[in-house]
N, C-alpha and C positions, 0 to 999 in steps of 0.2 A: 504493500500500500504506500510506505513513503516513497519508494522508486516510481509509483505509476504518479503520482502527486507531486514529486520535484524533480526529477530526472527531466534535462532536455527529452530524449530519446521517445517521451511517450507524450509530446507535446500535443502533436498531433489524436491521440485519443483521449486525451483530457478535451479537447475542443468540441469533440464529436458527441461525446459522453455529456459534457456542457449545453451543447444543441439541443440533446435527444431529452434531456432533463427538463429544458426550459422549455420544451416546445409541450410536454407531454400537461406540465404544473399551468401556461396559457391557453392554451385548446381548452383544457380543464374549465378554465374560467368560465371560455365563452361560452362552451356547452351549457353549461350551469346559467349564466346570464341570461343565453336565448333558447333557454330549451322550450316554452310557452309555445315560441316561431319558426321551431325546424324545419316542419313542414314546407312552410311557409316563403322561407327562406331557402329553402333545394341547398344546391351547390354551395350559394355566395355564402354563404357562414363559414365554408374552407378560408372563404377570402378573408371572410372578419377574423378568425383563426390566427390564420398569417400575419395580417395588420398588426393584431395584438404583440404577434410572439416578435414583430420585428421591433416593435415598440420596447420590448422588454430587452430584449438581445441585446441592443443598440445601447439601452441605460445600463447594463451588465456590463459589456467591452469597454464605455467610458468608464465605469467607475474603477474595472479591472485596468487599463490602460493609462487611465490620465489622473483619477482622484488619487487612488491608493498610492504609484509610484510618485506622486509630485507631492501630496500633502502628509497620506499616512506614511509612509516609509522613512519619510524626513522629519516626521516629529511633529508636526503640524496638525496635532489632534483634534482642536477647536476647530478651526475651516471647515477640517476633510467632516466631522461631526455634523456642521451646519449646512454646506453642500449636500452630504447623502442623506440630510432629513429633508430636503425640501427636493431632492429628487425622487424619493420613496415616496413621497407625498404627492408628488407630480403626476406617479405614474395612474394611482386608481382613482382619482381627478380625471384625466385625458381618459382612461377608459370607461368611466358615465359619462362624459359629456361626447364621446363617441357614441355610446350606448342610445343616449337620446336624441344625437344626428342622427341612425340609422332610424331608431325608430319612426321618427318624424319623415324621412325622404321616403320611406317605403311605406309609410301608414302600419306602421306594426302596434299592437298593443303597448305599453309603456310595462314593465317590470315595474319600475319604482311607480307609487302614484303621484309623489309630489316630490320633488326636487331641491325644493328650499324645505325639506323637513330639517332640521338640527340632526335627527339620526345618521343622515346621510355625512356630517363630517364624521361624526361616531365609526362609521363603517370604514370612511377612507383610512382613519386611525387607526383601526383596525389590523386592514389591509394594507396598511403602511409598516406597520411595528412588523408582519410575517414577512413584507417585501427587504424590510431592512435584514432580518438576522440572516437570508440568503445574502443578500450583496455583503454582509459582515461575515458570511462563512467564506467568502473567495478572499474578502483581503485579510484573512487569519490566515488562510493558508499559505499567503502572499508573504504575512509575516513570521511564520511560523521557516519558510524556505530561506529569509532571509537571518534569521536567527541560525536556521544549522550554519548555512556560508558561512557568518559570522563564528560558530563555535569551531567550524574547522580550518578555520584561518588562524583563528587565535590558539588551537591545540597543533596547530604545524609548526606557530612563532614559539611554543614554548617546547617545541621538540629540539626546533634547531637551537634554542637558548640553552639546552640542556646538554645539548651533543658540543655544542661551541664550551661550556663551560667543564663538562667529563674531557675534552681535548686538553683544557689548560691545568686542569689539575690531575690528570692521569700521569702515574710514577714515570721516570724518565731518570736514564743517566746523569749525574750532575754534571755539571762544565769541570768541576772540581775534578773529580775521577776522571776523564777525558785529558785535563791535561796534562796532571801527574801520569798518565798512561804514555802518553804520547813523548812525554818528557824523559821517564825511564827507558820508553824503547831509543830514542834516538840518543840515549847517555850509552846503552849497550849494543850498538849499530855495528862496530867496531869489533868491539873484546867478543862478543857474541851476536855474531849475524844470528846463528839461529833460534837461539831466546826471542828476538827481535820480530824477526817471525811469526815463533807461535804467538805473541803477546798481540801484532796487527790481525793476526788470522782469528786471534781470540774475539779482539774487538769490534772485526766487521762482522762476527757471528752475533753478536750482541745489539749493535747498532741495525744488522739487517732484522732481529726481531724486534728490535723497538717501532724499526717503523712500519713493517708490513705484517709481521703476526698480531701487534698489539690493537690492529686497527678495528679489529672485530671486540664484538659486545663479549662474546664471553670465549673460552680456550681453557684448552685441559690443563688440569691441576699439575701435569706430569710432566709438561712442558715449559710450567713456569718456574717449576723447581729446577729443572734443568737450566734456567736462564737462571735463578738464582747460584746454583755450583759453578758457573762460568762462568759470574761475577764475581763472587768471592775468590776462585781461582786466579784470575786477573788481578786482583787485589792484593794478594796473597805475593804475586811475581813484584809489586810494586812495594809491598812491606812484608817481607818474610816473615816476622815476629806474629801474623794474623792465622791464628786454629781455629777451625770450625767443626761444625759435625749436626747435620742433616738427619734425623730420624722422620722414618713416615709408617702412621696408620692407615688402615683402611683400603679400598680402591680408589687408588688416585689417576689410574689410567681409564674413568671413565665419569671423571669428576670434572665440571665444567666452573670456572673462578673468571670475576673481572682479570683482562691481563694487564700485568705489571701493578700489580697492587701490594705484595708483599714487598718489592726492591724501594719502594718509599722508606718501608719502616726498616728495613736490614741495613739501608743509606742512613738512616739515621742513628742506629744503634751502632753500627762500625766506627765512625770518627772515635770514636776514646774509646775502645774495646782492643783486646788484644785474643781473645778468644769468643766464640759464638757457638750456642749452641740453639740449635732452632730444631722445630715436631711440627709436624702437619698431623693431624688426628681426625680421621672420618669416622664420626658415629650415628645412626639414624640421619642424616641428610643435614648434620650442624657438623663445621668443619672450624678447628682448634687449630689455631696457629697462635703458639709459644717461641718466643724470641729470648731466649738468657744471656746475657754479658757478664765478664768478670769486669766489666765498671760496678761502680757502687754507684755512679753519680743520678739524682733523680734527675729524669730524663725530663726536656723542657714541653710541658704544654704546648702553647706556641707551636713548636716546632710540626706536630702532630696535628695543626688545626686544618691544614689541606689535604691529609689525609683523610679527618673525620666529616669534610666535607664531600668527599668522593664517595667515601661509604654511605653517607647522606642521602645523594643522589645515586648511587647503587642496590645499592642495598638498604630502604626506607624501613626502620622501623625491625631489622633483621639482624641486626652487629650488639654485639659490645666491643668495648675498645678499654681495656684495662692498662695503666702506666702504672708502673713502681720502679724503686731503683733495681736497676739491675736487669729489668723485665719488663717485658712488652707482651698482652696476653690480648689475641684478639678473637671473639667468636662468630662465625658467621651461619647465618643459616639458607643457605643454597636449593631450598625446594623452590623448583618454577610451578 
């Protein structure tokens, strides 16, 4: 139903559907009006029929065309209110005083007996207040279509505001580590070509999944530990003095994680650690990731406020994020 009501594509059977309705609800009338004169009347009542329904058609496609989009659509509810009262009101007006042209050129009995009765604006009233909630069901729907446009314009702006802001604060290598990297290999260019080597071969392995694996919404848990070991590794060639040690529970080769979301927080635990020990732990579909330092020092707020921002919009309403010295505890819960 909302496809056959806002979709271009079915524009065309809305129109027809429109026709077939208005013409069935006018004939109605007149039937009902001249029924006393059918007889009477043969054929030419098809014609009073038609008169009528163009009568109505004609005040429909203005109101659909020219009131709604110029007055209601713009906020202009007063106007468009005073206009379509005085053309609801117009219309079962012209249709008596047709009624008593016809009757009068053909000598037909009168339906009404008296004309200047008061009842008779009573009825136009009437007939006005039914004529108005159709012309007020088409420009509902009128607003109603331009309210979705509206709701999915403004949930496209807050997709891409979403996607623009998970780009700036998704984990990434520092500049820091890049250039102490780049600075040991070309200190060892010399004394050892081949350190030098693995240490470029390390980092375009690192930098090519930062920028084409991490680009997707979600990646396996198994692969980003592996980007994790290959970081520390790299680290590790730049400060010998750094131990680590990587424990995993659970199936992680079919565990799907934001990528690059732990290399935030292990970049930030490394600067003053001289050892790390870190656990991934899958249990019922909530995934443990423990981060321990032999620093004692308490790890800065602050520093973690872009990460709590990323699991924010990650993961809403689904994390904990624990800091103490020494330790970084974080929980997630992973059910899509």
């Amino acid at each position: 139903m909302p496809r056959f009501l806002f979709d271009a594509s079915y524009r065309i059977g809305r129109c027809l559907l429109f026709i077939v309705v208005g013409a069935i609800i006018t004939f109605n009338q007149v039937f009902i009006a001249y029924q006393d004169n059918q007889f009477i009347l043969g054929n030419r009542i098809y014609f009073i029929c038609f008169s009528s329904f163009m009568l109505y058609l004609i005040a429909m496609y203005f109101n659909y065309f020219y009131l709604t989009p110029k007055f209601l659509l713009k906020g202009k509810y007063v106007i468009y209110t005073i206009v379509l009262c005085i053309l609801v009101f117009l219309l079962p007006t012209l249709s008596i005083a047709g009624e008593y042209w016809v009757c009068n050129t053909l000598g037909l009995a009168h339906r009404i007996t008296s004309y200047a009765n008061p009842l008779i604006l009573v009825d136009n009233l009437s007939a006005s207040v039914i004529t108005a909630i159709c012309f007020c069901g088409v420009s509902v729907i009128m607003l109603f279509r331009k309210w979705m446009t509206g709701n999915q314009q403004v949930a496209g702006l807050e997709r891409e505001h979403i996607q623009s802001e998970l780009n700036k604060l998704k984990g990434q290598i520092t500049p820091a580590f890049l250039s102490k990297t780049l600075r040991s290999a070309s200190d060892s260019v010399e004394s050892n070509p081949q350190k030098t080597s693995g240490m470029l071969m390390q980092l375009g392995q690192l930098l090519r999944y930062q920028l084409y694996d991490a680009g997707r919404d979600r990646i396996l848990l198994k692969s980003e530990i592996n980007f994790l070991t290959k970081f520390i590794e790299l680290e590790q060639k730049n400060n010998p003095g750094i131990q680590y040690r990587i424990h995993t529970e659970g199936d992680i080769n079919n565990t799907f994680v934001a990528p690059m979301l732990f290399i935030s927080i292990v970049q930030c635990v490394i600067a003053d650690s001289g050892m790390l020990d870190m656990s991934f732990q899958l249990k019922s579909r909530t995934l443990a990731f423990i981060c321990k330092s032999d620093s004692k020092k308490l790890l800065n707020e602050d520093v973690f406020s872009l990460v709590r921002q990323r699991l924010e919009l990650q993961y809403p309403d689904k994390y904990i994020l624990v800091l103490s010295p020494g330790m970084v505890e974080l929980k997630i819960d992973i059910a899509e």
